[in-house]
C-alpha positions in Angstrom: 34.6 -83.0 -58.8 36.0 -79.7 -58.1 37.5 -80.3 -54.7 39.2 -83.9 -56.5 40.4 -81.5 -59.6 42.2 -79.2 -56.7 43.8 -81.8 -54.8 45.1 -83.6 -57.7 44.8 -81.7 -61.0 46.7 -79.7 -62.8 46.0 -77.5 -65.3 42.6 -77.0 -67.2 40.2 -79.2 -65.8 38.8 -79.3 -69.7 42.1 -81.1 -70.7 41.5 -85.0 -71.1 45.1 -85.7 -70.6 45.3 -83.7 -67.6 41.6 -85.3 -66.6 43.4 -88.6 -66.9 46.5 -87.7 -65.3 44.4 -86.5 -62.7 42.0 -89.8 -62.3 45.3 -91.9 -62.0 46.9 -89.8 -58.8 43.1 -89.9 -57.3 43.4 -93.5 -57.6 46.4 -94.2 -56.4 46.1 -92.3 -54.0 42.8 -94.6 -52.7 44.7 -97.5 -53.2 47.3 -96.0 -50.6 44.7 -95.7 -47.9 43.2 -99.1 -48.7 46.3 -101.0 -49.2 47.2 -101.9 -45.6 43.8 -103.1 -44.8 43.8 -105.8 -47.8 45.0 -109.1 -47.7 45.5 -109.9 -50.9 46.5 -107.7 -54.4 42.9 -108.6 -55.6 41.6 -107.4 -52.6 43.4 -103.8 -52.9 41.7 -103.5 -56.5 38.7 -104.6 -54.7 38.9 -102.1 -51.7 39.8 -99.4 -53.8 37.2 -99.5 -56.7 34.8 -99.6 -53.5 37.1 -96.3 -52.3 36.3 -94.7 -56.0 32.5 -95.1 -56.0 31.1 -95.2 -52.6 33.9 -92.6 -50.8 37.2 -94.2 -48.4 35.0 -93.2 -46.0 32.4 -96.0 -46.6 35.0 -98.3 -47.0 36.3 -97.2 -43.7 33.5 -97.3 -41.6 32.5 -101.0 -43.1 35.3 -102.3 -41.7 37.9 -101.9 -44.4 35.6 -104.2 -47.1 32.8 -103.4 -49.6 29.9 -101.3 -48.4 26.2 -103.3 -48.8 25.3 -100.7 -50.7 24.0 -102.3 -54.0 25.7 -100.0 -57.0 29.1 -100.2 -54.9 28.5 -103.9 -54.6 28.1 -104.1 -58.3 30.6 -101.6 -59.0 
């Protein structure tokens, strides 16, 4: 997404290594919002792969778990 590439990109966005590069500061990044609202490390991985596909804000507003939403739930 444009707005991801510009917070956390650098360089050409047609670049895998700096697509990659990219993908793994957007994630840790989610995994530093989610991280003190998990109890456990699988729960971080959990919480953030929820983070990734459904937006932190979903994971927020469900009360820091998994949306019900049935591709995140799967995801």
């Amino acid at each position: 997404m444009p707005s991801t590439w510009a917070e956390f990109g650098e360089g050409d966005i047609n670049d895998p290594e700096a697509s990659i590069e990219a993908q793994g500061a957007y994630m840790r990044h989610l995994r530093e919002i989610v991280e003190p609202h998990a109890d456990s490390d699988e729960h971080v991985i959990e919480l953030t792969l929820a983070a990734y596909n459904a937006g932190p804000g979903a994971v927020e507003s469900n009360d820091w778990s998994v949306p019900p939403y049935e591709e995140t739930q799967g995801y």
